[in-house]
C-alpha positions in Angstrom: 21.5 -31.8 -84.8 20.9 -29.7 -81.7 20.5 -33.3 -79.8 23.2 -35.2 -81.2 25.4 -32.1 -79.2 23.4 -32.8 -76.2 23.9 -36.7 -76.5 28.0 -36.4 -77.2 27.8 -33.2 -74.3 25.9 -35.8 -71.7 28.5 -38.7 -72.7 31.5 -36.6 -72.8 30.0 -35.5 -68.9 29.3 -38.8 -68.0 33.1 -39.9 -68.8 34.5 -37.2 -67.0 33.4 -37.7 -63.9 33.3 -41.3 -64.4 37.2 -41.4 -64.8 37.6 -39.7 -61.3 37.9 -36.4 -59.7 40.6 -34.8 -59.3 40.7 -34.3 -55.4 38.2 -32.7 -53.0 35.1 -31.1 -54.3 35.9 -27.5 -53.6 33.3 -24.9 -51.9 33.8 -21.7 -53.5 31.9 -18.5 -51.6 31.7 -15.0 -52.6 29.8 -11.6 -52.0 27.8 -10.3 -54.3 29.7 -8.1 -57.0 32.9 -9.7 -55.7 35.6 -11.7 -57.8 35.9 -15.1 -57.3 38.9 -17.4 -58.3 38.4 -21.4 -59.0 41.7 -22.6 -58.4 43.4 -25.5 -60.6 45.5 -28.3 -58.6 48.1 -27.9 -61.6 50.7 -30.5 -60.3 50.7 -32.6 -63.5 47.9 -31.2 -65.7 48.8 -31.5 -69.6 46.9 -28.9 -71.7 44.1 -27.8 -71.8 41.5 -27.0 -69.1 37.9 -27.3 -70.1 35.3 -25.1 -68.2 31.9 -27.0 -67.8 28.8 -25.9 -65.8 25.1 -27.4 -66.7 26.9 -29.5 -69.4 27.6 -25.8 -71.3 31.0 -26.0 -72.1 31.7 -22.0 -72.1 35.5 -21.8 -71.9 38.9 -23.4 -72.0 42.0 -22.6 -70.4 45.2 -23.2 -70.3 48.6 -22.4 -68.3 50.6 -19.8 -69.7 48.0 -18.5 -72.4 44.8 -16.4 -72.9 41.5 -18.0 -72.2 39.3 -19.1 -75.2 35.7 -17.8 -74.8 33.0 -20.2 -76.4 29.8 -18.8 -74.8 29.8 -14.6 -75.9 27.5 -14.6 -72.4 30.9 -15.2 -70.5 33.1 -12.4 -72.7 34.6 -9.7 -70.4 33.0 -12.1 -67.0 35.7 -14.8 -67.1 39.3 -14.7 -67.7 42.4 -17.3 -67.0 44.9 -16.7 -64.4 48.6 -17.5 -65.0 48.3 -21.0 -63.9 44.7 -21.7 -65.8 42.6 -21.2 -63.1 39.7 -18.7 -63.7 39.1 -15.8 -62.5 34.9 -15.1 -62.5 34.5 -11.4 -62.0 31.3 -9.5 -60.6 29.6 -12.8 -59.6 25.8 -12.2 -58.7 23.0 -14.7 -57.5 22.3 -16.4 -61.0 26.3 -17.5 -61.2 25.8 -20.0 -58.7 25.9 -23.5 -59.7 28.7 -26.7 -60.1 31.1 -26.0 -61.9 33.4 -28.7 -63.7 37.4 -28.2 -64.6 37.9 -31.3 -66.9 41.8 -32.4 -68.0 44.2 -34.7 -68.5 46.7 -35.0 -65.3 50.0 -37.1 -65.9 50.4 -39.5 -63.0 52.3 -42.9 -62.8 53.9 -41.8 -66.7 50.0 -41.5 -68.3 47.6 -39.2 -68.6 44.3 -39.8 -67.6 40.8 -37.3 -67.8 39.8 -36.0 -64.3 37.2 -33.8 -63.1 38.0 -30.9 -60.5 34.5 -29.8 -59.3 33.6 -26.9 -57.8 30.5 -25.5 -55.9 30.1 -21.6 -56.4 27.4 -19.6 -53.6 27.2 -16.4 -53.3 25.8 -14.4 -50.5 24.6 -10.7 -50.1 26.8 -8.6 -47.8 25.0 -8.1 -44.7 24.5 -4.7 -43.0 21.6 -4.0 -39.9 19.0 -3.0 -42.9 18.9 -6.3 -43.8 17.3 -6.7 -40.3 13.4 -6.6 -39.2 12.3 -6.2 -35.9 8.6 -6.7 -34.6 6.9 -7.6 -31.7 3.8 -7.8 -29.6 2.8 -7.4 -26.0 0.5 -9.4 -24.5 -2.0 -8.2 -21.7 -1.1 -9.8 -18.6 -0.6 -8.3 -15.0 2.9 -8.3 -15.9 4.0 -7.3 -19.2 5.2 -10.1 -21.9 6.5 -9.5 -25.0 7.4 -11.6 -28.0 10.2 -10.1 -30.1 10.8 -11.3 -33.4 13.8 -11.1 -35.6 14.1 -11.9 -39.8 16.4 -10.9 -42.5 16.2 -10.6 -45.7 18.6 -13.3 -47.5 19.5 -16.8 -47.9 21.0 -19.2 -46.2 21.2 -16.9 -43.1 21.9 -18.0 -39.3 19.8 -15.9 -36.5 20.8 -16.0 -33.2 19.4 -14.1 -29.7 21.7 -12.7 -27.3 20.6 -10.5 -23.9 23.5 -7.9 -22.5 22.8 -9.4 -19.2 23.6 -13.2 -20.5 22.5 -16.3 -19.8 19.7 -18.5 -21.3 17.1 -17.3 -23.7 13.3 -18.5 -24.2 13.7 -18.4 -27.9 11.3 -20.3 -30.4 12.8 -20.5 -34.1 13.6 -16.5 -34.6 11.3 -15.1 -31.9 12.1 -14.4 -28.0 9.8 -14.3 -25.5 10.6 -12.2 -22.5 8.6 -11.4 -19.2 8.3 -8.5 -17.5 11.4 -7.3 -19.5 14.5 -5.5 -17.2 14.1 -1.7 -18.6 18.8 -1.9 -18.5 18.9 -5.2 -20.4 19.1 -5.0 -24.1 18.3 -7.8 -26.4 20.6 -8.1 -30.2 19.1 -10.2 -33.0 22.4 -11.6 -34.5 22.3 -12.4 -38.5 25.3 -13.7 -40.2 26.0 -16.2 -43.4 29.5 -17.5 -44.7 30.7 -14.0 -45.4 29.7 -11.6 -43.2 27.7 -10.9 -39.6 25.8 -8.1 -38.6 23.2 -7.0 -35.8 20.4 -5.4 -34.5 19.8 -4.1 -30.9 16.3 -3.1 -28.8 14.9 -2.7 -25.2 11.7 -5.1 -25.3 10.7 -2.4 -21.7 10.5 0.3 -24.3 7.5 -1.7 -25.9 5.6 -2.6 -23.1 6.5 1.2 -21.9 4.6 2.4 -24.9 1.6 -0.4 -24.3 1.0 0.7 -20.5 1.8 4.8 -21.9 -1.5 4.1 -24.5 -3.5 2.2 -22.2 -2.8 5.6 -20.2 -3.7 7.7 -22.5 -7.1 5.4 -23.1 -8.1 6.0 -19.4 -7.0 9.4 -19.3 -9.2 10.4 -22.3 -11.6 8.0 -21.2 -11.7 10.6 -17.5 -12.2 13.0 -19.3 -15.3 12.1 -20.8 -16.7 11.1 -17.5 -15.7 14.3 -15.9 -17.5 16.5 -18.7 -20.4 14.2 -18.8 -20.5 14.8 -15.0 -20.2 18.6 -15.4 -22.7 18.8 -18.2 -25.1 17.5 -15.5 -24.3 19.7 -12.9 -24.7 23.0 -15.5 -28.0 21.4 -16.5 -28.9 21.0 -12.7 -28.1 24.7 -11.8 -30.2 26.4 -15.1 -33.3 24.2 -14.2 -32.7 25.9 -10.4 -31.8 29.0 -11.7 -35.3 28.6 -14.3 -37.3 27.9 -10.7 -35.9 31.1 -9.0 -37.1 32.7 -12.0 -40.4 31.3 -12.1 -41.2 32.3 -8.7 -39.9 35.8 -9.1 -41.9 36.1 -11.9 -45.1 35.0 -10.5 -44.9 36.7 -7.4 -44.2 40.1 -9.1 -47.1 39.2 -11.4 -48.9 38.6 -7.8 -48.1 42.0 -6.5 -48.8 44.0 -9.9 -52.9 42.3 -9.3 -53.0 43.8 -5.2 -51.4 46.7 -6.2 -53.9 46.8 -9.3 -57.3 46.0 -7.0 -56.3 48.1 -4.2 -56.2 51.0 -6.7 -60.1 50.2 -8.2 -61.3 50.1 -4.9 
């Protein structure tokens, strides 16, 4: 039973949009957790609107009354404007899809079934979070650094800018700077069909840090040397200092035998 439905579902499909479409495909965009309206060209429509998407026929419309709900999935999501448009509330990522508006439009004195189609994405609203910087300095005699920009979404557009202008050595997401200006600021630049946003660094900071640890490597390394080096010298002054001793020792032991025979005799 369950494919017979499918079978009269793909026919009844495959006439629709065989008969013609009614205008344009429309491009419908929204934000997550946003409303979205698919608006009906109603200049001539007679009766009902049928709602289509994935050949699921989930609800029908019409101008002037209440929509009729046939998939309890899409109860309290969809509802019918005052012309028979619908109005999809909260849409997320999963509502995306082609959607189908199927009716009968009067033209030349007869009504004939048409299709209005429309294509539903929806984006995430972009703020600077969405935004990941990284990079890495290379070791050269002068410093160069790649700087690398990706965000977390679809369907996004990244772009490089400087503050100082002009042309950029970018490859794909990542710009590659030499012997970066420590007053220009590079901005990674993110934006999709509903919103933009941006994130700015100094590229000198990161080779800053680079030549402040290779710095701190040497300094530490100096150190070492320099108590290695006085470690020698303290080791240097006891074996003198043992030497003095020795010959005190053995010249007062000297002494104490004259002094000793000088007595006997």
């Amino acid at each position: 039973m369950s494919c017979l439905l499918w079978i009269l579902m793909g026919c009844f499909l495959k006439r629709i949009l065989c008969e013609g479409s009614c205008g344009e495909r429309r491009h419908v965009v929204g934000a997550v957790g946003s409303d979205v309206v698919f608006q009906v060209d109603v200049a001539g429509v007679v009766g009902e609107i049928t709602w289509l998407i994935s050949g699921n026929h989930f609800a029908t419309s019409q101008s002037g009354k209440s929509i009729k709900i046939r998939d309890n999935q899409y109860k309290g999501k969809v509802s019918s404007m005052e012309d028979g448009s619908l109005l999809m509330k909260n849409v997320v990522g999963k509502d995306q899809g082609t959607y189908i508006a199927s009716t009968l439009k009067k033209t030349s004195g007869k009504a004939e079934l048409c299709a209005m189609i429309y294509e539903l994405r929806v984006y995430d609203t972009l703020s600077n979070d969405h935004i990941d910087i990284n990079y890495k300095v290379f070791d050269n005699e002068t410093c160069n650094v790649a700087v690398s920009c990706t965000v977390r979404g679809s369907d996004m557009t990244i772009t490089w800018e400087s503050s100082e202008g002009g042309d950029l050595n970018v490859t794909g997401n990542v710009v590659h700077i030499q012997d970066p200006d420590p007053h220009v600021i590079y901005t990674c630049a993110a934006r999709n069909s509903i919103t933009y946003t941006s994130k700015s660094v100094s590229p000198w900071e990161y080779c800053n840090s680079k030549t402040m640890m290779y710095s701190s490597i040497r300094g530490r390394q100096q150190k070492a040397e320099d108590y290695t080096a006085l470690n020698i010298i303290r080791l240097k002054l006891a074996a003198c200092i043992l030497i003095i001793m020795g010959f005190i020792f053995g010249h007062h032991m000297r002494t104490e035998v004259v002094a000793s025979s000088g007595d006997n005799g």
